[in-house]
C-alpha positions in Angstrom: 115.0 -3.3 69.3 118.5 -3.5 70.7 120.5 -0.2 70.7 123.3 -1.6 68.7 120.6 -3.4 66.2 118.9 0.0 65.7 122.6 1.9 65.3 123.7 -0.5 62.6 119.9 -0.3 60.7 120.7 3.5 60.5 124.0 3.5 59.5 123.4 1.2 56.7 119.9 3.1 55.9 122.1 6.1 55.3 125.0 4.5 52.9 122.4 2.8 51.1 120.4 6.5 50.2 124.0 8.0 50.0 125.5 5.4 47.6 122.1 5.4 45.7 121.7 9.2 45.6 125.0 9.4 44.4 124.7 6.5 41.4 123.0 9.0 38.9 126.5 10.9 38.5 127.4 7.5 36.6 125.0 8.3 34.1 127.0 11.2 33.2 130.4 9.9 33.2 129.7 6.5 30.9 128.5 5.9 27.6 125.2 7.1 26.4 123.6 3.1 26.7 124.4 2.8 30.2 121.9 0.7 32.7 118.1 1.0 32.1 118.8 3.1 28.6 120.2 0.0 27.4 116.2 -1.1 27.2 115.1 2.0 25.4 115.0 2.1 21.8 116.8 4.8 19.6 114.0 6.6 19.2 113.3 7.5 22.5 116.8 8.2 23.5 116.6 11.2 20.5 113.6 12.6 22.1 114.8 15.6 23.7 111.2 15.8 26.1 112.2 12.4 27.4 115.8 12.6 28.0 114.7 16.1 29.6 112.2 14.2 31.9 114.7 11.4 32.8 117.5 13.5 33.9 115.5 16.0 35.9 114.0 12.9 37.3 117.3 10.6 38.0 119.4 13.8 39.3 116.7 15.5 41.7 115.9 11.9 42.8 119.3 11.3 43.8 119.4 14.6 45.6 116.3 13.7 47.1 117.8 10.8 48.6 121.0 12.8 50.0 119.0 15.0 51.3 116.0 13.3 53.2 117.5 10.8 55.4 118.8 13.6 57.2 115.8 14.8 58.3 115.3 11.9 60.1 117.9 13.0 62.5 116.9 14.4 66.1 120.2 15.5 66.6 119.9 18.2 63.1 116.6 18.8 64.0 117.4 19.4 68.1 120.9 21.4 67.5 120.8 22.7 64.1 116.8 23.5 63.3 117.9 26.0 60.1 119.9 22.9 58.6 116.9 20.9 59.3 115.0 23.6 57.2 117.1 24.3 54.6 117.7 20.3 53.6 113.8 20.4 54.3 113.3 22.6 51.1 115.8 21.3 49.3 114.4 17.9 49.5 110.6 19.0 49.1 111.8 21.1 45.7 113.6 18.0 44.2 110.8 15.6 45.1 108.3 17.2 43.6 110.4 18.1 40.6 111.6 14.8 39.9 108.5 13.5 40.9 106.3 14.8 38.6 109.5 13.9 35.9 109.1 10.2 37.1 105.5 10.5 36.0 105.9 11.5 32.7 109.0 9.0 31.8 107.0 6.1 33.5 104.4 6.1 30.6 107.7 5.1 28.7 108.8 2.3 31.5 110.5 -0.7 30.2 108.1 -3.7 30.3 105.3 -2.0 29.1 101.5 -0.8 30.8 101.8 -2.9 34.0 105.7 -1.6 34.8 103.9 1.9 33.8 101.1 1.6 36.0 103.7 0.8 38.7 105.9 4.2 38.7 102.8 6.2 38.1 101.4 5.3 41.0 104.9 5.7 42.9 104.9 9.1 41.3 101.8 10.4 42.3 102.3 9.0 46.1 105.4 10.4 46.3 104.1 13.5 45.2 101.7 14.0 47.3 102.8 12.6 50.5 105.7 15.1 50.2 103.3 18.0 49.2 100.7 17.0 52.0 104.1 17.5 54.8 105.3 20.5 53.0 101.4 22.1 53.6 101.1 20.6 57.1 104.7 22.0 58.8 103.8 25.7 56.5 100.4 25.3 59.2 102.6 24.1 61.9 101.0 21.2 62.1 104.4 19.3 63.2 102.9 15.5 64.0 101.6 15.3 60.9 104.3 16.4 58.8 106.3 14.1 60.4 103.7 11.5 59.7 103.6 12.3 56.0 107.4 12.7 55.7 108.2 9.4 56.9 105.5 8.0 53.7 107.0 10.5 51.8 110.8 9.6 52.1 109.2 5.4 51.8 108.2 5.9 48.4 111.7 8.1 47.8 113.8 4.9 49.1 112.4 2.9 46.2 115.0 3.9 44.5 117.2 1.9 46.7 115.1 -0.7 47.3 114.5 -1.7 43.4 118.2 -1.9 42.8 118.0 -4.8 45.9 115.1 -6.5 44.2 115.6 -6.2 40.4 118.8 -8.2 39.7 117.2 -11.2 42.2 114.2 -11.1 40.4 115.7 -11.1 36.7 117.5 -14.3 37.9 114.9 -16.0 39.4 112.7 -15.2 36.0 115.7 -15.2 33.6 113.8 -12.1 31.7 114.5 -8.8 32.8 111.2 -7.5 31.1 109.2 -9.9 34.1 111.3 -8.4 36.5 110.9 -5.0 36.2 107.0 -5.4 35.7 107.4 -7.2 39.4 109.6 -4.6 41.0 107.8 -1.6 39.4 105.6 -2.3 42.3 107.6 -4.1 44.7 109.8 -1.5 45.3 107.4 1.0 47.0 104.5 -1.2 48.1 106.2 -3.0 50.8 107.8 0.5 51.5 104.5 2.1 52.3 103.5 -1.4 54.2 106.2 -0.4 56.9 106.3 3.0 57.0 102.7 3.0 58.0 103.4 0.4 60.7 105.8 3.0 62.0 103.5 6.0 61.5 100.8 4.2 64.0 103.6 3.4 67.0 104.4 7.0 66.4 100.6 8.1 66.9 100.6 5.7 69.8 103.3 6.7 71.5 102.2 10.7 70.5 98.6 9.2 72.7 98.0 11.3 76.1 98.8 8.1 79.0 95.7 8.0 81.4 
């Protein structure tokens, strides 16, 4: 890949978490229907258990994604390893935090049993992807933390990539309902596609040369 290719990829790799990590504040500032709550009945916006789950979920998600691209950086990791750490455990806390959230408000997804079946299985990947690196760096095992963050921070960046998909797929279907049953899976799957295709050049280039 050219160097200038690869420096633009990154840059806009981090704006995209940043701006995304960052939209859950609107949530906050707006009226109480704002965005997906505009598809949930009154009912469930009154349940205190849900509206805890969703904004545990939608805050320590965003933070998850503020925090995680950075540890992608040799630079932070190279120069400033206690940074590295520190964002490290903030982002491990929030995932699995909001993670487990996500799992509990996905039985409630818009779109019904097939848009549910779609974040619960994001949930529990993301889960335990970021669990499995957490385990593997506490046993020094440094390759495969690295490994398992880089499937760990794919199924975090479905945040960013279902707000790409979902408004091209609610016009292409005119229904929003058919669109969010679609993206509730196409906005990790293809994730997890390509951050295994990097995970095996990394093992190959990590391969002792003959």
């Amino acid at each position: 890949m050219q160097p200038v290719l690869k420096k633009i990829l990154k840059i806009l790799f981090a704006v995209l978490a940043v701006v995304v990590g960052l939209y859950p504040v609107v949530y906050f500032l707006v009226e109480r229907k704002f965005g997906l709550l505009q598809s949930k009945t009154d009912e469930l916006l009154a349940s205190t258990t849900w509206n805890t789950g969703f904004y545990i979920h939608i805050t320590l998600g965003g933070l998850a994604l503020l925090t995680g691209w950075t540890q992608f950086s040799k630079k932070i990791r190279a120069k400033k390893i206690n940074l590295h750490r520190l964002l490290g455990k903030i982002y491990v806390t929030a995932v699995l935090l909001s993670s487990a959230a996500g799992f509990y408000i996905a039985f409630y997804a818009t779109g019904g049993w097939i848009s549910a079946a779609g974040f619960i299985c994001l949930a529990l990947i993301w889960f335990s992807t970021t669990l499995r690196a957490y385990l593997y760096i506490k046993n020094k095992q440094v390759n495969r933390h690295q490994q398992m963050m880089i499937y760990s921070y794919a199924a975090c960046f479905a945040a960013v990539t279902l707000r790409i998909w979902l408004p091209f797929l609610t016009m292409a279907f005119h229904d929003f309902n058919t669109g969010y049953r679609i993206v509730a899976f196409l906005c990790w799957v293809p994730n997890m596609i390509v951050a295994w295709f990097i995970v095996q050049r990394l093992r190959r280039q990590a391969l002792p040369v003959n």
